[in-house]
Each structure stands twice: as C-alpha cells, then as structure tokens.
KOLROSE-647233 format. One record per residue: x, y, z of N, C-alpha, C in turn; residue in one letter. Coordinates in steps of 0.05 Angstrom, whole numbers, padded with zeros to 5 digits, always signed. Layout:
XYZXYZXYZA;...
***
This chain:
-00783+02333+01775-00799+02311+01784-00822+02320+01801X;-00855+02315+01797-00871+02311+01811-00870+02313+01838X;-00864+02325+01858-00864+02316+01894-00877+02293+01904X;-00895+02298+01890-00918+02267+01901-00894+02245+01892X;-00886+02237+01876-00875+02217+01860-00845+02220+01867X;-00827+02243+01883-00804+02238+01894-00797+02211+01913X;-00773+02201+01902-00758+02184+01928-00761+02190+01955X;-00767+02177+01968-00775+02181+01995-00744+02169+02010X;-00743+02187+02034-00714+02170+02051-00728+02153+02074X;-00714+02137+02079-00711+02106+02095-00700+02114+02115X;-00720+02120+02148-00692+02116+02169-00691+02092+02183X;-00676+02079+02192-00660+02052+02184-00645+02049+02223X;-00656+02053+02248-00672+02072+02250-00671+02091+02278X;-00680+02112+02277-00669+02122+02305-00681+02116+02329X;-00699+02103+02332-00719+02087+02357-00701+02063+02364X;-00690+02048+02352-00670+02025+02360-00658+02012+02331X;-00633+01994+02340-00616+01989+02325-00622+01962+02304X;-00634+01965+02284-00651+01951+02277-00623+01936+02265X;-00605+01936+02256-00586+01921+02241-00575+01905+02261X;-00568+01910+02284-00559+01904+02312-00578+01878+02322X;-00596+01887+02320-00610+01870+02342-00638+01860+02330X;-00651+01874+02299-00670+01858+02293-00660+01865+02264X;-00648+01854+02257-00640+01847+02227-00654+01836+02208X;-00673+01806+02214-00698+01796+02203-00724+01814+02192X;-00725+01824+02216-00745+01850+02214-00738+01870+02194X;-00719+01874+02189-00700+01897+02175-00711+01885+02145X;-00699+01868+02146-00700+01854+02116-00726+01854+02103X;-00749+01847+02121-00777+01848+02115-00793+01862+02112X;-00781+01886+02139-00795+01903+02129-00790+01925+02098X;-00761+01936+02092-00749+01939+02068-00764+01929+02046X;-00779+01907+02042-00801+01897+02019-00816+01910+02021X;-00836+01929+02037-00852+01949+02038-00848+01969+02018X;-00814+01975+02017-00801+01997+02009-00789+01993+01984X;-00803+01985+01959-00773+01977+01941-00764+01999+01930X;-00732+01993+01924-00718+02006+01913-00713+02030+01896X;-00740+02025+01881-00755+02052+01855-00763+02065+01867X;-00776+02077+01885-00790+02083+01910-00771+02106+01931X;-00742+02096+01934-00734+02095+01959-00705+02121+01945X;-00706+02138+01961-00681+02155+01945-00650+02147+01968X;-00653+02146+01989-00631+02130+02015-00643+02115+02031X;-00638+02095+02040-00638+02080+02068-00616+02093+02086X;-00628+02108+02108-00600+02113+02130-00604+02091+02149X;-00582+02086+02159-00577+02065+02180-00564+02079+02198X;-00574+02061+02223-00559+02078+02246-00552+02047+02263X;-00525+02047+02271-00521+02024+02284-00492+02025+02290X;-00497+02012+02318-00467+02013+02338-00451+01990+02330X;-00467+01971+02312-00457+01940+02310-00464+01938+02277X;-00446+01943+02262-00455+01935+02226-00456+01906+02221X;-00449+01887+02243-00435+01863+02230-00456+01839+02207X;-00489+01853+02227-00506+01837+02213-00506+01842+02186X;-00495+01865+02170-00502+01883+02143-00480+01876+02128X;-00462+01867+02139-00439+01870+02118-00435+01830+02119X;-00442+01822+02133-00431+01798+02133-00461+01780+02106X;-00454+01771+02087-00465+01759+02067-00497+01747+02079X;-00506+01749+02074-00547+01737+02065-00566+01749+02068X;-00594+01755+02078-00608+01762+02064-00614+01798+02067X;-00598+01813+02093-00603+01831+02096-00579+01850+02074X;-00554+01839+02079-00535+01854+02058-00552+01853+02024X;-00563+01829+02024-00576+01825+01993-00590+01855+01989X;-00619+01852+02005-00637+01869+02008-00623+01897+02007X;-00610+01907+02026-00596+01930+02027-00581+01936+01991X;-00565+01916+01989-00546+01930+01961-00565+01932+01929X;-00598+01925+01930-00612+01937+01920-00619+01966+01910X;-00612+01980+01937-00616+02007+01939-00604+02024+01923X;-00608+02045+01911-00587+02067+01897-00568+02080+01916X;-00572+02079+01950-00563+02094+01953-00560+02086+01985X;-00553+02079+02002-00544+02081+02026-00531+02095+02038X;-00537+02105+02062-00521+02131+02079-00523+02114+02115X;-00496+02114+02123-00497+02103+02147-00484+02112+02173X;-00502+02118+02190-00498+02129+02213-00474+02115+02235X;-00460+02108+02241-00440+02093+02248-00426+02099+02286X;-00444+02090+02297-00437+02101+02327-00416+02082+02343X;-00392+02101+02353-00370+02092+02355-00369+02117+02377X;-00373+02105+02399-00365+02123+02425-00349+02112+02446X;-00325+02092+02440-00309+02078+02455-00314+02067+02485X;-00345+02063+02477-00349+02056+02504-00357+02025+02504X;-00354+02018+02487-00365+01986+02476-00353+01964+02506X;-00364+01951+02514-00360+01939+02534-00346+01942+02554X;-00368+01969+02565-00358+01983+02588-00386+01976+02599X;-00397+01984+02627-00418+01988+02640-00435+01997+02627X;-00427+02017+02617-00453+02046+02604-00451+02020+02579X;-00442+02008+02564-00447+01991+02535-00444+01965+02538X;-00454+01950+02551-00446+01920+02555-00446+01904+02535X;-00466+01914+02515-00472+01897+02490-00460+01900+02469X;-00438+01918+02466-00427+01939+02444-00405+01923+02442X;-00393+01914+02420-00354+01900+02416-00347+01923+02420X;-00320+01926+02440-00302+01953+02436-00293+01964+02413X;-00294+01984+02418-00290+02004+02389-00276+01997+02368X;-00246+01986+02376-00232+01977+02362-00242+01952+02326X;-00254+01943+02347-00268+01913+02334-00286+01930+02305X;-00298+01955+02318-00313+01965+02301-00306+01975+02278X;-00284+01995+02291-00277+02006+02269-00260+01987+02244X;-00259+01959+02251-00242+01947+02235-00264+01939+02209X;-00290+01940+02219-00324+01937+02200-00320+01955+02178X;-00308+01980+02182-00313+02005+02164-00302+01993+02140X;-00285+01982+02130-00283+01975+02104-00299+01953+02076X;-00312+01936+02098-00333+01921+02091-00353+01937+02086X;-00353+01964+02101-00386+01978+02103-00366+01997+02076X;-00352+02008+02068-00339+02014+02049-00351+01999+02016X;-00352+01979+02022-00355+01959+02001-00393+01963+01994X;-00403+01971+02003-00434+01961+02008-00444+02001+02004X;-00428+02019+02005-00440+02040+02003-00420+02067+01974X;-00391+02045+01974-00383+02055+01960-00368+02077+01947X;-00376+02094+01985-00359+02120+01984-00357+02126+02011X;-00340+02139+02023-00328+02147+02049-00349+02165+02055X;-00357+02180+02035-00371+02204+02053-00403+02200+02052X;-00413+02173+02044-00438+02160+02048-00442+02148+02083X;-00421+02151+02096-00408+02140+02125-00407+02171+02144X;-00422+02169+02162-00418+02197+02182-00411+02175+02206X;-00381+02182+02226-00376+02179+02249-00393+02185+02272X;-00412+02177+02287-00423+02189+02313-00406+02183+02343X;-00390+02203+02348-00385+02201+02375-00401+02212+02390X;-00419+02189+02401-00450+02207+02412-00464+02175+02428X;-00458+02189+02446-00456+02223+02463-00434+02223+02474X;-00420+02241+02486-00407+02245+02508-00411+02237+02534X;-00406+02222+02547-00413+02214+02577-00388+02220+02594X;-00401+02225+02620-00380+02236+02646-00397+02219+02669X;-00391+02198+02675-00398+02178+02694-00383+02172+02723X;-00391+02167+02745-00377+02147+02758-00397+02135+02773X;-00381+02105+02780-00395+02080+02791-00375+02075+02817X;-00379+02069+02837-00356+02053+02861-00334+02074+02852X;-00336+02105+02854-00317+02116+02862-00293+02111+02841X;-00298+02102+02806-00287+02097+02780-00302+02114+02769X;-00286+02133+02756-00298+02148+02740-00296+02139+02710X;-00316+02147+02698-00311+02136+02665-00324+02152+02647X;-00307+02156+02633-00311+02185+02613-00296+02174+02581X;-00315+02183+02555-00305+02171+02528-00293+02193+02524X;-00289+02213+02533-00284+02240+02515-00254+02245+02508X;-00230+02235+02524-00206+02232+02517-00197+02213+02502X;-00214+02192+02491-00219+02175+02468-00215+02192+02436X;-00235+02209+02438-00234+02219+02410-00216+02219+02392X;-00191+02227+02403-00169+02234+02388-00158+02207+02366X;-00161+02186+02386-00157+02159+02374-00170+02148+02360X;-00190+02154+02364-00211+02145+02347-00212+02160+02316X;-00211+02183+02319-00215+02208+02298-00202+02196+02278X;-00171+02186+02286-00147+02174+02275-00148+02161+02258X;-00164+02140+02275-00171+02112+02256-00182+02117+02238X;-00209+02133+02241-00238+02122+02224-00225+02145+02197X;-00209+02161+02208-00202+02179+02175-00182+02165+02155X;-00170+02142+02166-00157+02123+02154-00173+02117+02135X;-00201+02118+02128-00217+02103+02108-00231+02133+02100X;-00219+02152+02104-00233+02177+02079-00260+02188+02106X;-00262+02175+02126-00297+02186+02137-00285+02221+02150X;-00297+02234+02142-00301+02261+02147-00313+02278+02157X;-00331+02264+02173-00351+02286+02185-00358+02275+02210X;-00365+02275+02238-00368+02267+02261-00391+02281+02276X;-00414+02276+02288-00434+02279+02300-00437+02274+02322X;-00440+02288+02345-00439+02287+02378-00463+02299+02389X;-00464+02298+02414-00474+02313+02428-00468+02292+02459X;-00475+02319+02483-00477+02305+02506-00492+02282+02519X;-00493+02268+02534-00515+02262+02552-00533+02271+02563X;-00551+02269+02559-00577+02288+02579-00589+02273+02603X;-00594+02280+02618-00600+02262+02653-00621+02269+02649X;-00644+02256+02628-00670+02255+02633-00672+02231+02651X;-00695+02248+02670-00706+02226+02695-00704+02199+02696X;-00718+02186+02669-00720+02164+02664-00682+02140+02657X;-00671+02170+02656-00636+02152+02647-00620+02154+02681X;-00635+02181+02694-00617+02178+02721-00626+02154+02745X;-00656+02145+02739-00665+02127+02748-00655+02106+02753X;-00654+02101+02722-00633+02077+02699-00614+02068+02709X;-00593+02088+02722-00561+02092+02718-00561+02088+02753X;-00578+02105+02768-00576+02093+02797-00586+02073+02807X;-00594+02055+02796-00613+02029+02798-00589+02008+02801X;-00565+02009+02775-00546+02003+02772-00512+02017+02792X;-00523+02040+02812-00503+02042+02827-00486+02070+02796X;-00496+02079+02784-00479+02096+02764-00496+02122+02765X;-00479+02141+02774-00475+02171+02774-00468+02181+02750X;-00491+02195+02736-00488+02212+02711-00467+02238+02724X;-00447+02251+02708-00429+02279+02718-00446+02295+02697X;-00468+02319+02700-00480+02332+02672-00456+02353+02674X;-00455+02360+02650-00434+02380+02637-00454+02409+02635X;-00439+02431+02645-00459+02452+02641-00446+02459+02606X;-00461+02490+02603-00460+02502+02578-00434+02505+02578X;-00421+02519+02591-00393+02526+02587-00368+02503+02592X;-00380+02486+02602-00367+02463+02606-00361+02449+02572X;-00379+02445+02565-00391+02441+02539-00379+02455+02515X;-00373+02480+02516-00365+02497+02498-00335+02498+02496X;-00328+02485+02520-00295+02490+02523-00300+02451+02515X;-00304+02435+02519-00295+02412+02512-00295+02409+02484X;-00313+02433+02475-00316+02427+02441-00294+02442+02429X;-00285+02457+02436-00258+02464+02437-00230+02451+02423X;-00236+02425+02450-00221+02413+02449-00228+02387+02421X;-00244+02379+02430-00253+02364+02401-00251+02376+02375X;-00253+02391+02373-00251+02410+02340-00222+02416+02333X;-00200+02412+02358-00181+02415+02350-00170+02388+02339X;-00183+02367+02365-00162+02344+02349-00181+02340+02321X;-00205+02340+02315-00221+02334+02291-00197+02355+02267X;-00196+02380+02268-00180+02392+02255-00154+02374+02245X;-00146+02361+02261-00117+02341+02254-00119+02322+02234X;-00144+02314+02230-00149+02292+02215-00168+02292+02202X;-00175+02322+02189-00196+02338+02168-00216+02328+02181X;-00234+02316+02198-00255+02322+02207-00272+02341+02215X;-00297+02340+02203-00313+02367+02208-00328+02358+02229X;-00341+02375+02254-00357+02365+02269-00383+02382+02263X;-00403+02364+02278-00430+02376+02278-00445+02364+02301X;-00452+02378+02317-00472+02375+02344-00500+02370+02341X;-00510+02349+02355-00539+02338+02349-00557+02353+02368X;-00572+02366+02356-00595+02384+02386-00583+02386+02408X;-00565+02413+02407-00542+02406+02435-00545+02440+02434X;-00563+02459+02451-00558+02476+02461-00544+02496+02467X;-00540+02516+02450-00510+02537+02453-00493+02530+02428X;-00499+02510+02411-00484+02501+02385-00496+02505+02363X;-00491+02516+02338-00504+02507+02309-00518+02485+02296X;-00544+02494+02295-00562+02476+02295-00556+02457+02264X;-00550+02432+02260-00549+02408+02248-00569+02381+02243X;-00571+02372+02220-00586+02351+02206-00571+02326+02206X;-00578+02299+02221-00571+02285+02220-00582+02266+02186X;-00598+02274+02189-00620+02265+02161-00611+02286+02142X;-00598+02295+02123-00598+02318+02114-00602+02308+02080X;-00629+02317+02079-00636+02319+02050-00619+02330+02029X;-00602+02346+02029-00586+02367+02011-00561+02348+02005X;-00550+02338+02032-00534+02318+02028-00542+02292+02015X;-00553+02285+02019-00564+02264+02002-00562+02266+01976X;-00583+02287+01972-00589+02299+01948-00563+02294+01929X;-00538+02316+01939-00502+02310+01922-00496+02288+01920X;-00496+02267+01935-00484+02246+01929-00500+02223+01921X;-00524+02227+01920-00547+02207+01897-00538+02200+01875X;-00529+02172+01862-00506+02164+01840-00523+02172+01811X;-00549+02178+01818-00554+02188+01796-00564+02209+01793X;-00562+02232+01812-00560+02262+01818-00599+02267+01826X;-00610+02252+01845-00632+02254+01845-00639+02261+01873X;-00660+02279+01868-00664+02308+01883-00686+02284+01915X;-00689+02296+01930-00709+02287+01956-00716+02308+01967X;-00730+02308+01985-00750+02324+02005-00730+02339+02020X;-00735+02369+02027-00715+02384+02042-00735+02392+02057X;-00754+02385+02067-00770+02394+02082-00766+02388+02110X;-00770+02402+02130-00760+02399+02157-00786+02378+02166X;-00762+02357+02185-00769+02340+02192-00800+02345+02219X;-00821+02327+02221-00843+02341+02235-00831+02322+02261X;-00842+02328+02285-00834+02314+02314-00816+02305+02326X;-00791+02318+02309-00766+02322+02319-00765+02337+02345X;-00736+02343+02357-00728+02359+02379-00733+02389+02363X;-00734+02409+02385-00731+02435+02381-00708+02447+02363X;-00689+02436+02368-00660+02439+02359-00645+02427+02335X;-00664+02405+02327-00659+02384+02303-00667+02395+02280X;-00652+02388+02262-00650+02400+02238-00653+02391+02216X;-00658+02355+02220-00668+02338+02201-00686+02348+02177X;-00691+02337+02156-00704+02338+02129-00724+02306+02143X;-00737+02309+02127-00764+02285+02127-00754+02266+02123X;-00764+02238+02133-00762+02213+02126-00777+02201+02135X;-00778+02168+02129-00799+02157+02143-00788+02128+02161X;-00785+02136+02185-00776+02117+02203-00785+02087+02205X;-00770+02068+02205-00791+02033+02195-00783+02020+02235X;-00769+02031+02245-00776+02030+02264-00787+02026+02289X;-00795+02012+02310-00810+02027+02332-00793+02024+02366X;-00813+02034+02388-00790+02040+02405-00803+02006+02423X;-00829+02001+02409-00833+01972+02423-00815+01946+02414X;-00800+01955+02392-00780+01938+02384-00753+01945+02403X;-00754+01935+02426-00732+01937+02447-00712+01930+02438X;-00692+01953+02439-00660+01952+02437-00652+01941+02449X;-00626+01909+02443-00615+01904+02457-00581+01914+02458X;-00583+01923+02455-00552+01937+02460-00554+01946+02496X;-00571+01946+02507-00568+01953+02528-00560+01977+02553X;-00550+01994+02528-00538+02022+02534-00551+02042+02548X;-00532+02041+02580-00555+02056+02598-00561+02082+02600X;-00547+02092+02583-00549+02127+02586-00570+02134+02563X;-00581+02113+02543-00605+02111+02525-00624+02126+02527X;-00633+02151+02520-00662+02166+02535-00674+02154+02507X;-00681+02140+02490-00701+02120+02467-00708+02106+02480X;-00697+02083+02503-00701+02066+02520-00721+02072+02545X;-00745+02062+02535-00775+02067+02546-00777+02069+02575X;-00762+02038+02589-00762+02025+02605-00746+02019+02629X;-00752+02028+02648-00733+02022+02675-00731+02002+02681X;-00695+01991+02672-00687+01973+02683-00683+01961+02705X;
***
C-alpha cells in the first residue's frame, strides 16, 4: 500500500477523557475521520460507560475496523486523588460490554497508572497494594498486558495537591525498581505482562504501538511505525493523530493529573 494512502490511527485521547466527559464531541468529531480512512481508534478512558451503553457514540465507534482501548483502572476511583472516578470495582464490571464492541481481549490494555504514594491529615493513601486484586479480576476476561508508571511531582501537580492539604510521597529509582518487583510478580500469577510508560531506569514502551495494531487488524492491515513526534524522551509511541485538546477540560478531576493545565 502507498504510505500516503495508509490508515491513519485515531488517539481517542491522551489530553483528556473524551468518552468520559465529552462524548458528543467524540461522536462529531469521528465524522472528520471515516472509517476507510482510519486503521484504529485508541481510546483512553477511566469511565467506558458513555461507549458501551447504546446511541450515538457506541454507533459511530462500531463503524470502525478496529478499536484498541486504553482502560485506566488505578483503584483509586472515589478517593481524594479521583473524586470523579466509580470505584474500580464498578469498572471492571464495564470490561465485558467493552468485550462486545472490540471483540477481543487483547484489543483491551489494563493501565494501572500511575502509582501514587500520598498523604492528607496524617492518612496515607497508596493504590499500589491494590494491584494484585485487580490483576485478578481484569484477567478473568483474557486482558493481558498492563501499563504503569509513577507519579511525577511536577510543580504544577504539587501545587495542585497542597492547595487541597495532599502530600505527594515521590518514589526514588530504587524505590521504584524494587516495587516493580513486586508487581511483576503478582502480574506473573495471572499471565500478565507489564510495560512502563516513560518511567526512567525501565524498558522503553509504546503505548500507541503500531506493530501491535498492525497483528491484530481483522483484516491484516499494515499502519505507520514511525516514531511518534512530541512525545516524552522515553515514549515509544508510533504516530497518530490525537482529536483531542487540553482546552477541552477533564472532568474527572484527578489531582495528581500533570495534562491538567490548571491550578485548582
């Protein structure tokens, strides 16, 4: 196939949670993009419920040849750090509906992401002894692969977080290396593979990964493996074209957010 004339991928999107919180938008803008055109839509969203529940955005979406969905489940759903998030539980009960709409388990990547080490009023709150439970569940439905990384205390999130009375705990390198440790073992229990997002001292990974795509395209059709432009240093993405923006304010609310422009 021509390059000029390749399927282009859809990110769906990583500036904010467009299924979550502007779903209308989602749908409209997607007519930009039709289907002949489009080799995946990835989605990224802490809340599927707008996508899977029947009218005009599930329509629009099951057009596609191909959907791949980012699925963030960091058991922090209506905690302080997620006020806007249903607890995890609730979520993971979505995965089989989102099953229905993509067709295959391994069109579904788990994000336990990020890791947070918090305290507020002398409560500490941390997702990371979560994992194990979680891992549990979500492999109940075939998902196989899980994507993390830490928190980063950019200025603009410690601002954020003490505005609100909340103490980021940063994790050094070795801190880091031994918790992954521990994660890769329980992931090991329940065939999960892990992969770290621009996370320093780890093997560099594609959350966008063209190659992947590429295998599981229902009608074996090739996309762009070209490294993604204005990414992180450490990101490993293939190209796409984000529909996006960061003036479309996330409401999920999530204060450890470094996408989130704006001091609360």
């Amino acid at each position: 196939m021509n390059h000029r004339n390749r399927p282009v991928v859809i990110s769906a999107s990583r500036r904010t949670d467009l299924v979550s919180c502007y779903p209308d938008y989602l749908t409209e803008k997607l007519k930009e993009y039709p289907p002949g055109k489009v080799h995946t839509v990835v989605i990224w969203t802490k809340n599927p419920g707008n996508m899977i529940k029947p009218g005009p955005l599930r329509d629009a979406l099951s057009k596609y040849p191909q959907l791949y969905i980012h699925l963030t489940i960091t058991g922090l759903g209506k905690s302080f750090l997620e006020p806007n998030i249903p607890a995890w539980a609730g979520i993971v009960k979505m995965v089989p509906d989102l099953l229905e709409i993509v067709k295959a388990p391994e069109r579904i990547t788990w994000r336990f992401d990020p890791v947070v080490f918090a305290e507020a009023g002398g409560m500490k709150l941390s997702n990371f002894n979560l994992f194990p439970e979680i891992a549990e569940r979500v492999t109940q439905y075939g998902i196989a692969s899980c994507r993390t990384s830490w928190v980063e205390p950019y200025r603009k999130v410690t601002r954020r977080m003490d505005k609100k009375g909340i103490r980021l705990i940063p994790q050094s390198l070795d801190e880091r290396l031994e918790q992954a440790k521990i994660l890769e073992l329980a992931a090991g229990k329940t065939g999960i593979r892990m992969y770290y997002c621009s996370v320093d001292g780890f093997q560099q990974s594609g959350c966008i990964d063209g190659k992947l795509y590429s295998t599981l395209h229902p009608e074996g059709l090739s996309c762009s493996l070209k490294k993604a432009k204005g990414q992180r240093k450490l990101c490993g993405c293939t190209e796409s074209f984000d529909i996006g923006w960061y003036s479309l304010k996330c409401r999920n609310s999530c204060l450890y957010c470094y996408a989130e422009p704006f001091l609360e």
